[in-house]
N, C-alpha and C positions, 0 to 999 in steps of 0.2 A: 470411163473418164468423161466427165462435161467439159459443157464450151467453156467453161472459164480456165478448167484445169488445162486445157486442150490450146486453150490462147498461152497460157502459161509459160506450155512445153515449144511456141513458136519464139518467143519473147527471147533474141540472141542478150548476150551477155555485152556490156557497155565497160561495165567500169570492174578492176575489181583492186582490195587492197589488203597489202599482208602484213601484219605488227609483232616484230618478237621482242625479245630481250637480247639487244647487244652492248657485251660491257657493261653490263646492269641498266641501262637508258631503253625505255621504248622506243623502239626503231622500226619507221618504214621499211621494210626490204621486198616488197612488189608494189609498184603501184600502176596503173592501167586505168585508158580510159579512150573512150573516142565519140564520137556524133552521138549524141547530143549532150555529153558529158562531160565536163572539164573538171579536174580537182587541180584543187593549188592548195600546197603543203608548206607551209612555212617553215622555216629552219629554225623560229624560236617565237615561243607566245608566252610572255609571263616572264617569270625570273628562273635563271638554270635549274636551281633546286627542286622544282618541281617535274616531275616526270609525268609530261602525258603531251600525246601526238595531237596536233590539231588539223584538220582534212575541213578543206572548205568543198561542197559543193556547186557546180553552176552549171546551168543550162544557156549553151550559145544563144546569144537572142534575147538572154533573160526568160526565159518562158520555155512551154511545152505546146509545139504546135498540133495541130490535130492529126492524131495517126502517129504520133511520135511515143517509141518504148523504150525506156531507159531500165535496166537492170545492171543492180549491182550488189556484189558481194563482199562480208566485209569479213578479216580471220582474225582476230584479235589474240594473241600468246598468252602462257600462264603470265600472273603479275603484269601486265602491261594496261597502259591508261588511254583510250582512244576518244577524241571530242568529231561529232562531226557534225557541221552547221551550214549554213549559206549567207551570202553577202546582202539576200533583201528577200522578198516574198515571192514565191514560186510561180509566175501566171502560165494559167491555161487559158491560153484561144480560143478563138471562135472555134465548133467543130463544123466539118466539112461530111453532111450527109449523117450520118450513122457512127463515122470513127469518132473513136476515145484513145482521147492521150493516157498513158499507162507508167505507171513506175512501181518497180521490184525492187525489193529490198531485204536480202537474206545476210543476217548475221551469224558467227559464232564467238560467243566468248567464254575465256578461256578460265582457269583457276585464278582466283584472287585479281581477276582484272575486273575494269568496268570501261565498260561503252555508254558516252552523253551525246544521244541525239539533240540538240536545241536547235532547230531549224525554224525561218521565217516562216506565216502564216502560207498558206497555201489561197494564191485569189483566182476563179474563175469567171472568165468574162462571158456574157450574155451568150447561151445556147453552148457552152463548150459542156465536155465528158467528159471527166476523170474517174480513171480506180489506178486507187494505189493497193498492196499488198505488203507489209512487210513481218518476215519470219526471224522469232530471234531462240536462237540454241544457247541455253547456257546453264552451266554446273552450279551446284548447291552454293557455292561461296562466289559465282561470279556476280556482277553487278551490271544493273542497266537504268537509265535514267532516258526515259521518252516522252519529249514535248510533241504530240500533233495537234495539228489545228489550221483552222481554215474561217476565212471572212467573208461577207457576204457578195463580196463584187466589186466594182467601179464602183460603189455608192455614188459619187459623187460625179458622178456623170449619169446618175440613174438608173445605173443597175445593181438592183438590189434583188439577190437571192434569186436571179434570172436564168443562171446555170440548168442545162438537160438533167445531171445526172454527178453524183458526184458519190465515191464510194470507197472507203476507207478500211482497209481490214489490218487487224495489229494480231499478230498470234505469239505466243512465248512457249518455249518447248525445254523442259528439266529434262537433260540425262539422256538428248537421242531425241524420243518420239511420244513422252510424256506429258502431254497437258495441263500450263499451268497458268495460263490465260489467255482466250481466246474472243478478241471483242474486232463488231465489226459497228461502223456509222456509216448511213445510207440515208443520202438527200436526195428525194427525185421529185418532178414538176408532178403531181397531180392533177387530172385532167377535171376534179370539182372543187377543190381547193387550192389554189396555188403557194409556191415553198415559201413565198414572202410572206404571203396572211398567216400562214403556220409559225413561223419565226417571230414573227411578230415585229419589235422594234430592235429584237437582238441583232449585232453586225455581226459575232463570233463565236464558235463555237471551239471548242478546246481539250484535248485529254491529258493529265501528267501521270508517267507511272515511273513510280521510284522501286527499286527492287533491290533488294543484296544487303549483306551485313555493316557493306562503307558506309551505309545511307540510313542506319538506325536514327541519328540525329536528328538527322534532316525531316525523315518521316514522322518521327515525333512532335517537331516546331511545325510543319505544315499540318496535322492531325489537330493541331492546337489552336492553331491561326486561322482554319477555316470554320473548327465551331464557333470561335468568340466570332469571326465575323459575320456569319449569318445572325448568330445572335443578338449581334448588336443593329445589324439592317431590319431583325425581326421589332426590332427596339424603334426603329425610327431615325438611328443614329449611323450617320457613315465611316466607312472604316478610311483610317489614315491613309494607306498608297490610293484609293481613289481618290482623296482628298486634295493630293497636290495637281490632278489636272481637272477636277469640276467644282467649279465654287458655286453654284447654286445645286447645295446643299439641302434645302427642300424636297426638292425632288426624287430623291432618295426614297423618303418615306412612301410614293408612289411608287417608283419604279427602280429597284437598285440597281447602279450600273453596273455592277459583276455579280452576279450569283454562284456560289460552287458548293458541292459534296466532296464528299472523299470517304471511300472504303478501302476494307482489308482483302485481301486474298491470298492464293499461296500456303505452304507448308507453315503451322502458326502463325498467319498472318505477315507474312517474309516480305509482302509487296502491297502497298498504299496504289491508289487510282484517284485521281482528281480530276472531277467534271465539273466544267465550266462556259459562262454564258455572260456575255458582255455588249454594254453597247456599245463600246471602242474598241478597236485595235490597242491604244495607250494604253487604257486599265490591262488587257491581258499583259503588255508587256511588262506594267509597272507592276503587277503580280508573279509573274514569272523571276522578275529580277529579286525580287525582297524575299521568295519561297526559294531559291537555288543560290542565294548567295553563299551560301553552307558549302556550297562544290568551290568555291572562289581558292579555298588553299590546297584542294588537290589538281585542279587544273591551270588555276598561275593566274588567271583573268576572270572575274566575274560574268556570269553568261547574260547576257542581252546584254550589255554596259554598251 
């Protein structure tokens, strides 16, 4: 076992939360949480008709202080629809010597369910250390939708890309213990180059993965949406949702404010990945909102709104 598996197996359990079917409604029936983890579960997001639990996460403080491990586990039932978000962007503190703030994240979902991570940007202030880790189990027709992402700092207080260490591992497991995406992003200070000159003027970095049969749609309009728009920034020309927050529109042709890919992976290509680079916070979020509005009539609320 290595030190990371070995920190793993130290990392107590914070939160955990159970979803079945009661009375045909997805229903909470455990929910558990304590230092440094709060959920708040709303008794109703959207209009009744819709069936799906919303789980807010939060960190007391707003933030993850240094040396602070949050794990949690989430169980999702056959047919059951789970959203789970946060109220703002996740900050990591300063670190204190060598400790790294830490957050676990082991899912399972179930038949014909789907689990929607859309969580606020992740921001790390000057000299902080994060590694997150999150594992998700899920069957041939379950579903998963995962926003991660992370910006470059206090910009605006001058730190930019100032963070030690910052370390993101997303893994997806078909069927048990089956390999069916495994990606990890690793930001760290270089001692001949530093993370800001490498970044360049980018503030955000960003991954979407949409997976399962509910999200055929969806995956098709964003597969669609991110060739025309390179296309057309290849063109000189800027794509509409960056357009409603930067009107100097020139500059584009130099330098686009969002740039993305997107691939297939998985069993016949079952699960799309969008990778993404921006110089705002705004653009990811006004991308995120016009690519996921497609989830707006299964979960009752449009995500980012």
């Amino acid at each position: 076992m290595n030190k990371e598996e070995e920190e793993e197996e130290e990392v107590m359990e914070t939160g955990k939360i159970v979803i079945e079917k009661v009375r045909g409604k997805s229903t909470v029936t455990k929910s558990f949480s304590k230092y440094p983890l709060k959920f708040i579960i709303p008794r109703k997001v959207g209009p009744s008709r819709v069936d799906a639990v919303w789980i807010y996460a939060l960190a007391y403080g707003g933030g993850i202080i240094s040396g602070d491990a949050i794990s949690c586990k989430l169980e999702i039932g056959d047919g059951c629809t789970a959203v789970l978000t946060t109220q703002s962007s996740t900050k990591v503190y300063k670190s204190l010597g060598s400790k790294c703030s830490e957050q676990y994240l082991e899912a399972e979902i179930g038949s014909d369910s789907m689990l929607v991570l859309i969580p606020d940007p992740v921001t790390c202030f000057s000299t902080a250390r994060y590694f997150q880790k999150q594992v998700f189990r899920v069957r041939s027709d379950s579903n998963l939708v995962l926003v991660d992402w992370i910006t470059s700092g206090r910009h605006e207080s001058g730190e930019k890309w100032d963070f030690t260490l910052y370390k993101s591992t997303n893994n997806i497991f078909l069927e048990g213990e089956q390999p069916l995406f495994l990606d990890t992003v690793l930001l760290e200070q270089g001692s001949i180059v530093p993370l800001a000159e490498r970044m360049q003027d980018y503030q955000v970095i960003a991954m979407v993965v949409l997976l399962g049969p509910m999200l055929r749609h969806i995956q098709g309009q964003v597969q669609e949406d991110v060739k025309r728009m390179m296309a057309e920034q290849l063109q000189g020309s800027p794509v509409r949702w960056d357009c409603q927050i930067t009107s100097n529109t020139r500059d584009f042709a130099k330098k686009p404010s969002l740039i993305a890919s997107c691939s297939a992976f998985g069993h016949k290509g079952g699960g799309i990945i969008v990778r993404i680079a921006s110089l705002t916070t705004e653009s990811v979020y006004q991308f995120l909102k016009h690519q996921l509005a497609g989830l707006e009539a299964l979960l009752g609320v449009l995500p980012y709104s």
